[in-house]
GUTORZA-976578 format. One record per residue (C-alpha): residue in three letters; chain; x, z negated, y. Coordinates in Angstrom, 1 decimal. Example, Ala and Ser with C-alpha at 12.3 -4.5 7.8 and 13.67 -1.06 7.14 Angstrom:
residues 2
<r 'Ala','A',<12.3,-7.8,-4.5>>
<r 'Ser','A',<13.7,-7.1,-1.1>>
end
This chain:
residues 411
<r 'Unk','A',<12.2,13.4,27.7>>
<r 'Unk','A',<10.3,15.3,25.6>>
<r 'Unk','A',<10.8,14.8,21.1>>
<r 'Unk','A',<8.7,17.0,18.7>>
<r 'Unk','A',<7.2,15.8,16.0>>
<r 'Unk','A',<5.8,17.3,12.7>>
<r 'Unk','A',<4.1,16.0,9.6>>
<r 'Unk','A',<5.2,16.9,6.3>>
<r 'Unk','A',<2.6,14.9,4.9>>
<r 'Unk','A',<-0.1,12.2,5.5>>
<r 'Unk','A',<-1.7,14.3,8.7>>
<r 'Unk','A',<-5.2,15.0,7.6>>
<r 'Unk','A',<-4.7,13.5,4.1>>
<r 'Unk','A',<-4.3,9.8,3.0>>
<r 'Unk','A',<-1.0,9.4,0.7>>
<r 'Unk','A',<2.5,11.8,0.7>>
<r 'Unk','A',<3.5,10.5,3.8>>
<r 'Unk','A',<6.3,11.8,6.0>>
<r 'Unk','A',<7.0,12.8,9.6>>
<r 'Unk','A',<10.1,14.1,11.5>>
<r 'Unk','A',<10.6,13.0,14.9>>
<r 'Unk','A',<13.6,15.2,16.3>>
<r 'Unk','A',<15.7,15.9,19.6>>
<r 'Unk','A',<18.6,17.8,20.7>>
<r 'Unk','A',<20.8,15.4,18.9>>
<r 'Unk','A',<19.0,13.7,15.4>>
<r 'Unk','A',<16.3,14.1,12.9>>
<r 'Unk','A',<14.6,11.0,12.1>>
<r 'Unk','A',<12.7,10.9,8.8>>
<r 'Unk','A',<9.5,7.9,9.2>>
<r 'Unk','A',<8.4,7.4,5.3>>
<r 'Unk','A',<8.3,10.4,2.6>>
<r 'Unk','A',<6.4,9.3,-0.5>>
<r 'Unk','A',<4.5,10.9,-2.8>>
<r 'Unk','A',<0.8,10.9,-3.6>>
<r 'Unk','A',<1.0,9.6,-7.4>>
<r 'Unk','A',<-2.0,11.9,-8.8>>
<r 'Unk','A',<-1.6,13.8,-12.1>>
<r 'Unk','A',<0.2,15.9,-11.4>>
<r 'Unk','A',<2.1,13.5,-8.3>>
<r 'Unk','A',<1.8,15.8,-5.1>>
<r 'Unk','A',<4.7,15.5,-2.6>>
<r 'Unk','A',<5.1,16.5,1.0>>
<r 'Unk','A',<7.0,18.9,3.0>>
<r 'Unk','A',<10.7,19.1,2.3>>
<r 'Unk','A',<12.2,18.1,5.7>>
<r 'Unk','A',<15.1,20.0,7.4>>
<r 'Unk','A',<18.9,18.0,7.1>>
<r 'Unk','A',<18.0,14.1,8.2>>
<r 'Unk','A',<20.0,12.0,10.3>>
<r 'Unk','A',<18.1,8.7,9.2>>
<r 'Unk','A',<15.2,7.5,7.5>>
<r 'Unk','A',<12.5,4.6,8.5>>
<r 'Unk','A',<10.2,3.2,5.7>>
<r 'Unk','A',<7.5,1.1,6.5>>
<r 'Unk','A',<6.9,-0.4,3.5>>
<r 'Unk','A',<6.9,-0.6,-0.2>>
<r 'Unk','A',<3.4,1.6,-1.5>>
<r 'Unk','A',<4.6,5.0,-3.4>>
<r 'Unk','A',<2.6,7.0,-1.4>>
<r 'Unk','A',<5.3,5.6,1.6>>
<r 'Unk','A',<8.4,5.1,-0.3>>
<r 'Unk','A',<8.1,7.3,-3.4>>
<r 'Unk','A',<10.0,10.6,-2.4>>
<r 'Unk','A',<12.9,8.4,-0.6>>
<r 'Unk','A',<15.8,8.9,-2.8>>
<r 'Unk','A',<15.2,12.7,-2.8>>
<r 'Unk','A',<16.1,12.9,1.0>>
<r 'Unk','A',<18.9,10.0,0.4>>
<r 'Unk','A',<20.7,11.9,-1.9>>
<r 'Unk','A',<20.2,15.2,-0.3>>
<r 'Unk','A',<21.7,13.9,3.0>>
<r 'Unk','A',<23.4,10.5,2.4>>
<r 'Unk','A',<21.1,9.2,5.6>>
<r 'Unk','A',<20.7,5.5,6.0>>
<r 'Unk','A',<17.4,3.7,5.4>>
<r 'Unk','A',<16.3,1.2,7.8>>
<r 'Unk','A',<13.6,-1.2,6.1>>
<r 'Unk','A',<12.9,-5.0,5.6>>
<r 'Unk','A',<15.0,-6.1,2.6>>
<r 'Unk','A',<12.1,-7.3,0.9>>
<r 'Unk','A',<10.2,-3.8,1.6>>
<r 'Unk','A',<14.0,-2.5,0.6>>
<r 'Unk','A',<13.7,-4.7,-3.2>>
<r 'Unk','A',<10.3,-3.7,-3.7>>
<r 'Unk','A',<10.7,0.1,-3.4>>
<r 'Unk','A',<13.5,0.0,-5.9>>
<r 'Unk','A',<10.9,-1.2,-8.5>>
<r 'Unk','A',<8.0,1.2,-7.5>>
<r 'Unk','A',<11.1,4.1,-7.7>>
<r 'Unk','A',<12.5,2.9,-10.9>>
<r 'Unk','A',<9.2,2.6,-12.4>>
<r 'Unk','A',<7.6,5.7,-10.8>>
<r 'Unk','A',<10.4,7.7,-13.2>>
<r 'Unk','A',<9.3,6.1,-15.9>>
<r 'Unk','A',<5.8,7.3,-15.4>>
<r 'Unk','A',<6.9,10.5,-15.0>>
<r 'Unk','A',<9.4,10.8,-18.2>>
<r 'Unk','A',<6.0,9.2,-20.0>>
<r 'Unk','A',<3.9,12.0,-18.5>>
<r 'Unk','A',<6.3,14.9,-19.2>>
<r 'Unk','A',<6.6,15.5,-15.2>>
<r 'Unk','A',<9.5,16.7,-13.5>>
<r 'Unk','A',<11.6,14.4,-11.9>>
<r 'Unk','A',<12.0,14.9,-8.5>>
<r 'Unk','A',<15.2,12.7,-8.5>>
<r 'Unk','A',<17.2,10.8,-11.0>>
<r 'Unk','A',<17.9,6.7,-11.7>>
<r 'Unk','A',<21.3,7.8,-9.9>>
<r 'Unk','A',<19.7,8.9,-6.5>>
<r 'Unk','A',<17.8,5.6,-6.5>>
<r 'Unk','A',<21.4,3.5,-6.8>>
<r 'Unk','A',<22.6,5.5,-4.1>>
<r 'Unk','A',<19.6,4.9,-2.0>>
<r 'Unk','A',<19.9,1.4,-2.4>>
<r 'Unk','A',<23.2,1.5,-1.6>>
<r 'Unk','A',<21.9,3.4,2.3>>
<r 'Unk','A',<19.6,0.6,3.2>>
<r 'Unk','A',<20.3,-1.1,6.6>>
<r 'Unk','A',<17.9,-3.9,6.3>>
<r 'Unk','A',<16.7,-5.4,9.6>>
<r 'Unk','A',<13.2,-7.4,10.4>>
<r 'Unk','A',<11.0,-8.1,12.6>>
<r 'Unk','A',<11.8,-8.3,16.8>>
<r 'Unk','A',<15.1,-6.8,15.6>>
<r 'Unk','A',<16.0,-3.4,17.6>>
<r 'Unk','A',<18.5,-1.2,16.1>>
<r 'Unk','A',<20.1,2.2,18.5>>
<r 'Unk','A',<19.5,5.3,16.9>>
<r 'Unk','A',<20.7,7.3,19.5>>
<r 'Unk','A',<19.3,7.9,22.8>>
<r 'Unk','A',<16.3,5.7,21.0>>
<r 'Unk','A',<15.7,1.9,20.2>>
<r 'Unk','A',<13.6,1.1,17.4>>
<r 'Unk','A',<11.8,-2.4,17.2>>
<r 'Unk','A',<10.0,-3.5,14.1>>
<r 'Unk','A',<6.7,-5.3,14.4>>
<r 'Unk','A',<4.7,-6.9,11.5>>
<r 'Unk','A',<2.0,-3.9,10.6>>
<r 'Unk','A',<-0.1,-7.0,8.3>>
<r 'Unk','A',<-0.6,-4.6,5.6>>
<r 'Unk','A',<1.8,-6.3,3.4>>
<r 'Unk','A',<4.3,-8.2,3.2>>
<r 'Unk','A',<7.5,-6.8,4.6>>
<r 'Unk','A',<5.6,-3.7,6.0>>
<r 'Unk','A',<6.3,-3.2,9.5>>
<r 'Unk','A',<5.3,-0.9,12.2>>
<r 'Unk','A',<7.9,0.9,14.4>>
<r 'Unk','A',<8.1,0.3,18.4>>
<r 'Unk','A',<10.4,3.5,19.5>>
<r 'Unk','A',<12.4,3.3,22.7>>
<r 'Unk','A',<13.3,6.0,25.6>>
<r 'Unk','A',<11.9,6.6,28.7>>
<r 'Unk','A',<8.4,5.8,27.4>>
<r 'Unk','A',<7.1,3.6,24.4>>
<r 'Unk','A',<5.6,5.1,21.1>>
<r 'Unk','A',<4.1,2.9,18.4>>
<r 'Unk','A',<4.0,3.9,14.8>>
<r 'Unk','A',<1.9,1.8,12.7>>
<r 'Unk','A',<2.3,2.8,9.0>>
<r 'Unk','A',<-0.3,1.4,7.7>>
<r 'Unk','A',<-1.8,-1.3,8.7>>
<r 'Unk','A',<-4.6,-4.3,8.8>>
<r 'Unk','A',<-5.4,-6.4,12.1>>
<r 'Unk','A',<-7.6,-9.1,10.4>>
<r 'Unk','A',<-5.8,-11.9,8.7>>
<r 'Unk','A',<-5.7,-11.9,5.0>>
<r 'Unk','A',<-4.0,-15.1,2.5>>
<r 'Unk','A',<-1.5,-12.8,2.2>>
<r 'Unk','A',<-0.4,-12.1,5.7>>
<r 'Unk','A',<-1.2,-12.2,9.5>>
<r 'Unk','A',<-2.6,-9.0,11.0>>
<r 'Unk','A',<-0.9,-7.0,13.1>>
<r 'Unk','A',<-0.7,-7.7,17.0>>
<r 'Unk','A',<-1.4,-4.7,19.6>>
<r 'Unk','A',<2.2,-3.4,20.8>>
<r 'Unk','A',<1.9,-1.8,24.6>>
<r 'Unk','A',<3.1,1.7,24.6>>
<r 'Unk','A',<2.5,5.2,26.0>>
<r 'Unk','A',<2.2,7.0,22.8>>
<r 'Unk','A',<0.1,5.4,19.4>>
<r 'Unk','A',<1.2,7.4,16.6>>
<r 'Unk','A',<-1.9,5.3,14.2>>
<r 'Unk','A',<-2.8,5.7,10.6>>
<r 'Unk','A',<-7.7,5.8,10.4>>
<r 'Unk','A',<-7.4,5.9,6.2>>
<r 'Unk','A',<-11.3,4.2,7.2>>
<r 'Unk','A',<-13.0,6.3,9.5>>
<r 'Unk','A',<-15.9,6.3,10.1>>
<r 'Unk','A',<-16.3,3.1,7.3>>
<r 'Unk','A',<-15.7,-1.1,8.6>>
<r 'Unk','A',<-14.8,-3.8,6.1>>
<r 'Unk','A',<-17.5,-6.6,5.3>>
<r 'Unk','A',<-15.6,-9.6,6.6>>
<r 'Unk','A',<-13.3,-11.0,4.9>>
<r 'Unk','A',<-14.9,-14.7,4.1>>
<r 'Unk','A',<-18.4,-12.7,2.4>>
<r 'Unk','A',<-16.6,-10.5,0.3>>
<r 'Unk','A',<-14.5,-14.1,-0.5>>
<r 'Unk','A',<-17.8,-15.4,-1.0>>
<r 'Unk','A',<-19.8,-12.9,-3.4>>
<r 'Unk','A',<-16.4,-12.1,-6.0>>
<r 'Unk','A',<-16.1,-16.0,-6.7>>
<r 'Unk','A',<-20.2,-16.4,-7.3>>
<r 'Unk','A',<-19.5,-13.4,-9.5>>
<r 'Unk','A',<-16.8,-14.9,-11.5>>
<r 'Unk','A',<-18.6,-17.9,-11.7>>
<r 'Unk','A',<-21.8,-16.7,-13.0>>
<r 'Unk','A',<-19.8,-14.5,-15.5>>
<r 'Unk','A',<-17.8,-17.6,-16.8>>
<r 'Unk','A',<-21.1,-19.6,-16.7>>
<r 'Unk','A',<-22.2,-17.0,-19.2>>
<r 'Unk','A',<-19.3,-17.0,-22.0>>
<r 'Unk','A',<-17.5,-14.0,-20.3>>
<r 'Unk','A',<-14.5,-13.1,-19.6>>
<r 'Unk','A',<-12.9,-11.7,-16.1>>
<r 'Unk','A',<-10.9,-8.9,-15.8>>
<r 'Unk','A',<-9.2,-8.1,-12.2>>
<r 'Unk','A',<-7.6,-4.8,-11.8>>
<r 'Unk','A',<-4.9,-5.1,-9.5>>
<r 'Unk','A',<-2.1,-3.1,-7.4>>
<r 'Unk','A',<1.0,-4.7,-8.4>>
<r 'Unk','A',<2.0,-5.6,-4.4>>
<r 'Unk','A',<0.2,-7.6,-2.4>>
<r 'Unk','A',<-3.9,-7.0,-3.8>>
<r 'Unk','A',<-2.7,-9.0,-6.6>>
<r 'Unk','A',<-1.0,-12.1,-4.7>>
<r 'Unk','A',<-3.7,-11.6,-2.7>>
<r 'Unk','A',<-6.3,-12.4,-5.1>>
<r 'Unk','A',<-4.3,-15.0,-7.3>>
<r 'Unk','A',<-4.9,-17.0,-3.5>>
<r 'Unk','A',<-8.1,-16.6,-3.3>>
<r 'Unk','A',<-8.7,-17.8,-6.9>>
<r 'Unk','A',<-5.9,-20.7,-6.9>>
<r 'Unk','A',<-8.0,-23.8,-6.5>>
<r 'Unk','A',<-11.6,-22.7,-9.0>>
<r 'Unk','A',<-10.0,-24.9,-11.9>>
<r 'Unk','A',<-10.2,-21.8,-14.7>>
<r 'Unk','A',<-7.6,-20.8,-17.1>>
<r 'Unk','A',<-6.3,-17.7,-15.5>>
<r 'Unk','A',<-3.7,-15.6,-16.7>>
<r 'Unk','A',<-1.2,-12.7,-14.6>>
<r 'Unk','A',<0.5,-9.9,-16.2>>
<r 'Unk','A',<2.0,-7.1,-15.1>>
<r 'Unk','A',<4.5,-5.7,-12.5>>
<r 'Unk','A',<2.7,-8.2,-10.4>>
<r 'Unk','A',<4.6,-11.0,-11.7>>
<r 'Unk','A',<7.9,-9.8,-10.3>>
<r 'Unk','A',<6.7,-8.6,-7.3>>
<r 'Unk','A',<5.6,-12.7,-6.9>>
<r 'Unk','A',<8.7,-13.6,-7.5>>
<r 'Unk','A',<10.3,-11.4,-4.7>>
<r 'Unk','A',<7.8,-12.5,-2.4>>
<r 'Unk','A',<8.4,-16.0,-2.8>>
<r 'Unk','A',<12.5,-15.0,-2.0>>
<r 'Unk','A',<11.0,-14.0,1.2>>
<r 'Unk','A',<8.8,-16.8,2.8>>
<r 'Unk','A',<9.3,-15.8,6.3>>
<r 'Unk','A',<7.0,-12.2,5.5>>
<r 'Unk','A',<3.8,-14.6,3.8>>
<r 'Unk','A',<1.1,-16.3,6.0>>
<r 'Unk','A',<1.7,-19.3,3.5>>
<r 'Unk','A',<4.5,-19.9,1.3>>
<r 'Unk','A',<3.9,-23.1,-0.1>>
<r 'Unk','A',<0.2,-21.7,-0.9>>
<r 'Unk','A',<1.7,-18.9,-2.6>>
<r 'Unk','A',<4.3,-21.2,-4.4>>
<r 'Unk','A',<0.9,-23.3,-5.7>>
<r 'Unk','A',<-1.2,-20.0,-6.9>>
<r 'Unk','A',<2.1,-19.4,-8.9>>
<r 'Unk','A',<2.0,-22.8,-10.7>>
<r 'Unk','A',<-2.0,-22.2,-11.1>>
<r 'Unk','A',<-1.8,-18.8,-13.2>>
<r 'Unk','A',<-0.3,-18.3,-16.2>>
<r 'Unk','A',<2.4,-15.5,-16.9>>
<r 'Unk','A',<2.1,-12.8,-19.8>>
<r 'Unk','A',<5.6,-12.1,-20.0>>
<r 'Unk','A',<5.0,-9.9,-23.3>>
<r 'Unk','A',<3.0,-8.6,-25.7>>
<r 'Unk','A',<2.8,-11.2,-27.6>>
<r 'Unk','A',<1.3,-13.2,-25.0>>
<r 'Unk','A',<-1.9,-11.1,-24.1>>
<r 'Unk','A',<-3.5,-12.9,-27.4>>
<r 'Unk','A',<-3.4,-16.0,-25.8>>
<r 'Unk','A',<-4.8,-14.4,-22.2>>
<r 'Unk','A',<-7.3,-13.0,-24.3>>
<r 'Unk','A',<-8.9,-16.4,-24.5>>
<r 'Unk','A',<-8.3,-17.5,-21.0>>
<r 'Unk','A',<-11.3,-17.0,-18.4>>
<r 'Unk','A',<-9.7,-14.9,-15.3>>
<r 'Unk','A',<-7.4,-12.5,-16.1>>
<r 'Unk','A',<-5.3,-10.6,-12.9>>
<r 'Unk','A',<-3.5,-7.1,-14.3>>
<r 'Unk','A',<-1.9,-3.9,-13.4>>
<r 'Unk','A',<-3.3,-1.3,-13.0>>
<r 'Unk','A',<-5.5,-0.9,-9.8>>
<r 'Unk','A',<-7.0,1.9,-11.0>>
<r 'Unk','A',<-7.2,2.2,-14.5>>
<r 'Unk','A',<-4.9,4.8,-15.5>>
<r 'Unk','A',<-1.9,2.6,-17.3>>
<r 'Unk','A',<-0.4,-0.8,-17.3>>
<r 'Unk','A',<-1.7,-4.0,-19.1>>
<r 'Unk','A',<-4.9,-3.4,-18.3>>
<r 'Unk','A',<-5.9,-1.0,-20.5>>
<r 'Unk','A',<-5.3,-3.6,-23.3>>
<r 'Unk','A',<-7.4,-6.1,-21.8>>
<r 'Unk','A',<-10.5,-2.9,-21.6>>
<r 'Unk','A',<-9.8,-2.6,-25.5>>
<r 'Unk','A',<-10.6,-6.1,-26.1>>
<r 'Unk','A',<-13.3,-6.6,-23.4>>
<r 'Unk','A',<-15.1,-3.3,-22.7>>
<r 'Unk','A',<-18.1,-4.1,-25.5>>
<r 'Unk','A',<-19.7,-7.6,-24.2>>
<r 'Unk','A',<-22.3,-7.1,-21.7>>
<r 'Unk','A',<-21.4,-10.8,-20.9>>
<r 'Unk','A',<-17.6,-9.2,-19.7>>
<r 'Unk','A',<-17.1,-8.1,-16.3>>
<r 'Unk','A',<-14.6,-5.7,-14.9>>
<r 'Unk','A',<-14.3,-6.8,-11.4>>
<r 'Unk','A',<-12.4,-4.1,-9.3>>
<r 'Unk','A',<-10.6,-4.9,-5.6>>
<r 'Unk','A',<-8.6,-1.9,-4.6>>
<r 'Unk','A',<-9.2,1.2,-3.8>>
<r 'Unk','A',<-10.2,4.3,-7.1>>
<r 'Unk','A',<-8.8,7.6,-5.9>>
<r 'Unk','A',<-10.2,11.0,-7.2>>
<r 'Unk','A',<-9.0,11.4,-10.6>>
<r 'Unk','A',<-8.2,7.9,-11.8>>
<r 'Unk','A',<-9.9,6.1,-14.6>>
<r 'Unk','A',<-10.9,3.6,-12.4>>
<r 'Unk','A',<-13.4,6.3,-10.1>>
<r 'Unk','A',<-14.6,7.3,-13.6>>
<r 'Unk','A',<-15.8,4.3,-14.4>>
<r 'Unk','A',<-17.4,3.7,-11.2>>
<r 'Unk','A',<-19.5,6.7,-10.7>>
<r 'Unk','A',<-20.3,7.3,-14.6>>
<r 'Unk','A',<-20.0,3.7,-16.5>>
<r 'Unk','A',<-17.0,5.3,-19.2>>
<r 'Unk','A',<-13.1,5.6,-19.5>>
<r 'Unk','A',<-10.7,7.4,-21.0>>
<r 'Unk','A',<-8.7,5.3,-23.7>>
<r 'Unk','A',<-6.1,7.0,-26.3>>
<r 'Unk','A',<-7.5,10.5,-24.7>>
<r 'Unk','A',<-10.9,9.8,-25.7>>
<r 'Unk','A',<-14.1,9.3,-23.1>>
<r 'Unk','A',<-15.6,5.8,-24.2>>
<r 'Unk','A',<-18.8,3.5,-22.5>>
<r 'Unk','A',<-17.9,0.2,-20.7>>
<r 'Unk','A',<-21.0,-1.6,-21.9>>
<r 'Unk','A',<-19.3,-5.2,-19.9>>
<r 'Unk','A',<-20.6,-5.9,-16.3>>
<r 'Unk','A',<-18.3,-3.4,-13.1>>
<r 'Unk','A',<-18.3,-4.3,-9.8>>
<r 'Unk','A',<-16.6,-3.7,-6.9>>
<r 'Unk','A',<-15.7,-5.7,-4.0>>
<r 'Unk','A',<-13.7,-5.2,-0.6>>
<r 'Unk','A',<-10.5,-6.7,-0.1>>
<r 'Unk','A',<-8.8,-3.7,1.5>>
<r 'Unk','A',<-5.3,-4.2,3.1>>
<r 'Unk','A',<-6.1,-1.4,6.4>>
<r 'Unk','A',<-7.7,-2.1,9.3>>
<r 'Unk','A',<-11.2,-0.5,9.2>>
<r 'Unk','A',<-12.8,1.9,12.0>>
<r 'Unk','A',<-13.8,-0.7,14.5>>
<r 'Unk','A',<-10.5,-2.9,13.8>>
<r 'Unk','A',<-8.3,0.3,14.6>>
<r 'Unk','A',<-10.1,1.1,17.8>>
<r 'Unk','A',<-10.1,-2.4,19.1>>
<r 'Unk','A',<-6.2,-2.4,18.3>>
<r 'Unk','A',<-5.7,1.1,20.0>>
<r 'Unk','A',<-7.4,0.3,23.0>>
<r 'Unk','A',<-5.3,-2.8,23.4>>
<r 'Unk','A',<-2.1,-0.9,23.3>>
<r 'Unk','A',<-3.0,0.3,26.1>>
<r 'Unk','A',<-1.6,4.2,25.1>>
<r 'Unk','A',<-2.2,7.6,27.2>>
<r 'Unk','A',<-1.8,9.6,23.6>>
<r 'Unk','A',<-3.1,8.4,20.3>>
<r 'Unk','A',<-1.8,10.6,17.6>>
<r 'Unk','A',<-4.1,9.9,14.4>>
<r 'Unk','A',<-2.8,10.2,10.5>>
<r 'Unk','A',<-3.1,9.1,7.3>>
<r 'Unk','A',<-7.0,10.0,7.3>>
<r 'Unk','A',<-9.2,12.5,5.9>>
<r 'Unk','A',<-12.1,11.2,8.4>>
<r 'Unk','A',<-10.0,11.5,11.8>>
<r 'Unk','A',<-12.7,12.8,13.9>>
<r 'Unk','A',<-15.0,9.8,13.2>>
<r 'Unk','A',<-12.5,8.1,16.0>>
<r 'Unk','A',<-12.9,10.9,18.9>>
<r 'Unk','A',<-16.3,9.2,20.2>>
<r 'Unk','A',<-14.9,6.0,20.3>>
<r 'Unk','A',<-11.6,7.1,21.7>>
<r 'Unk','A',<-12.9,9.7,24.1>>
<r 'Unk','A',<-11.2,8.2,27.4>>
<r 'Unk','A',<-7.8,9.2,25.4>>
<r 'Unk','A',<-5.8,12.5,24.7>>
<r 'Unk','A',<-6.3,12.4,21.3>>
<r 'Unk','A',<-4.0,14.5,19.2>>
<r 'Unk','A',<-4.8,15.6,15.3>>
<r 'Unk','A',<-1.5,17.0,14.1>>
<r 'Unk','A',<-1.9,19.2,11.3>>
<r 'Unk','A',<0.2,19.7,8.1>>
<r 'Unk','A',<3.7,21.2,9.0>>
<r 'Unk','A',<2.8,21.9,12.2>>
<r 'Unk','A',<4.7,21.0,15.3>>
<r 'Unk','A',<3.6,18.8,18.5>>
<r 'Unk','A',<5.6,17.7,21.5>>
<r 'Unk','A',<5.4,14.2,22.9>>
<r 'Unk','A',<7.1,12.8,26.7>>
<r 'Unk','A',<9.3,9.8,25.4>>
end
């Protein structure tokens, strides 16, 4: 039976992501989020949907959601902790854009009402849409993200994003047998250092920088880099301090054990870090040794408080995990040693560095995982570096959707 398929984001790009998968009787909507640049960039407005499937949490997945929701009054199918998230990252997305004098491309309203549409269901669970059966599989991104197993005649995997090494956080993903691999390759062409050496080199770091009087600031996404790094740094015996959205989304984790590779672990690198749960706080932070904040990249959040205090001393280090995009404070500082504060372009005369602990699978990992799905088509997304993959994936039909554009799969 033959569906058609069409990107309305996320094809050749990473971020905005959205695709329609439709036949003669519904219109499935997998993700729509926004890419959260300045100004935020959105994808495709889809025709009328019949549902909607989120993978997880991230903006870029989640972040144009309640547009469709309140448009067409479609249920969402999620985790409930992916489900809980998102309605932070929404509510605060608004916010940004109020702060930034955007437009809003849907109101506090449309994000209730969303809320209100979710049909949470987990993993192994299989839900009828249909004439299809959708199966959720862990995508070890983060937790709660899943990928989607779709049912008919055939089998076709969509992964979301996803990692297949093991992280503190989570497991990785496991290879799902199917005909079709619908697979996100935001690293082509580019593998991870494993895991345990990047592990390695960012605690020598910290500890030579605490062995010199400094003071350690981590930048960090506000789900799952920064429980993933209050792990890693649990049992070193500093004073280290959390702040930021990060908290909560530790909280909500924690109400979800069965999505963490640990809980208990994750219950002791609670206990081990302290909380900034206002202003007042940061003072006191401000003498600890580790600090873990929001932003990721720079542009807003608690960190740019803790750059005011800690920018000047050579013997400070700004150690960055996550990924910089184009545009973002946090590239800036990378490729010319100065950020924008209060509007105005200023040196960072303390140590930056940058180590890998990225959440997606790199090129090698997705190969390996693609092969041992065993597919006849492997539709690649989410990737401006696609055709880094064709070599390795040569005994495949390979398929490179473009932007808007329609393809045809046999499911």
């Amino acid at each position: 039976m033959i569906m058609k398929f069409r990107f309305l984001g996320g094809a050749d790009t990473v971020g905005r992501m959205g695709m329609t998968m439709a036949d003669e009787e519904k219109t499935i909507l997998v993700e729509y989020g926004m890419s959260p640049t300045k100004p935020p960039e959105y994808p495709i407005v889809p025709p009328r949907i019949d549902h909607l499937l989120l993978t997880h949490c991230h903006l870029d997945h989640c972040g144009m959601v309640p547009a469709i929701c309140a448009r067409d009054n479609c249920e969402v199918f999620t985790t409930p902790l992916s489900a809980e998230i998102s309605e932070i990252m929404l509510y605060d997305s608004l916010k940004i854009a109020i702060a930034e004098g955007y437009n809003e491309p849907y109101t506090s309203d449309d994000v209730e009402r969303t809320m209100d549409l979710v049909v949470p269901f987990t993993f192994k669970d299989t839900i009828e849409l249909g004439k299809t059966d959708v199966t959720l599989h862990s995508a070890g991104h983060i937790p709660g993200a899943a990928m989607f197993e779709f049912k008919r005649d055939t089998s076709t995997l969509y992964t979301g994003d996803l990692h297949t090494a093991d992280q503190k956080l989570v497991l990785g993903a496991k290879p799902v047998k199917c005909e079709n691999l619908i697979i996100e390759g935001t690293y082509g062409g580019r593998n991870h250092p494993p895991r345990d050496e990047s592990i390695k080199a960012f605690i020598a770091k910290i500890d030579e920088v605490i062995d010199r009087g400094g003071t350690v600031i981590v930048p960090c996404f506000a789900v799952g880099r920064t429980q993933e790094i209050m792990l890693v740094l649990k049992d070193l015996g500093y004073e280290m301090w959390v702040d930021g959205m990060g908290r909560s989304v530790t909280g909500l984790f924690l109400n979800y054990p069965e999505y963490l590779r640990d809980p208990r672990a994750m219950r002791a690198a609670r206990k081990t870090f302290r909380e900034v749960k206002n202003a007042s706080m940061r003072k006191h932070a401000s003498k600890g040794q580790i600090i873990v904040t929001t932003g990721g990249m720079l542009d807003g959040g608690p960190v740019l408080e803790y750059l005011r205090l800690f920018k000047d001393n050579p013997k400070n280090a700004i150690l960055l995990v996550g990924y910089q995009a184009e545009d973002t404070n946090g590239r800036l500082l990378v490729e010319t040693g100065s950020i924008v504060l209060d509007g105005v372009m200023v040196k960072v005369e303390c140590e930056v560095r940058k180590f890998d602990f990225s959440a997606h699978a790199g090129q090698d990992e997705i190969v390996e995982f693609a092969k041992k799905c065993k597919p006849e088509n492997i539709v690649l997304m989410h990737s401006e570096t696609r055709e880094m993959f064709l070599e390795d994936l040569q005994d495949y039909n390979v398929i490179l959707p473009e932007l808007g554009k329609e393809f045809e799969l046999d499911v």
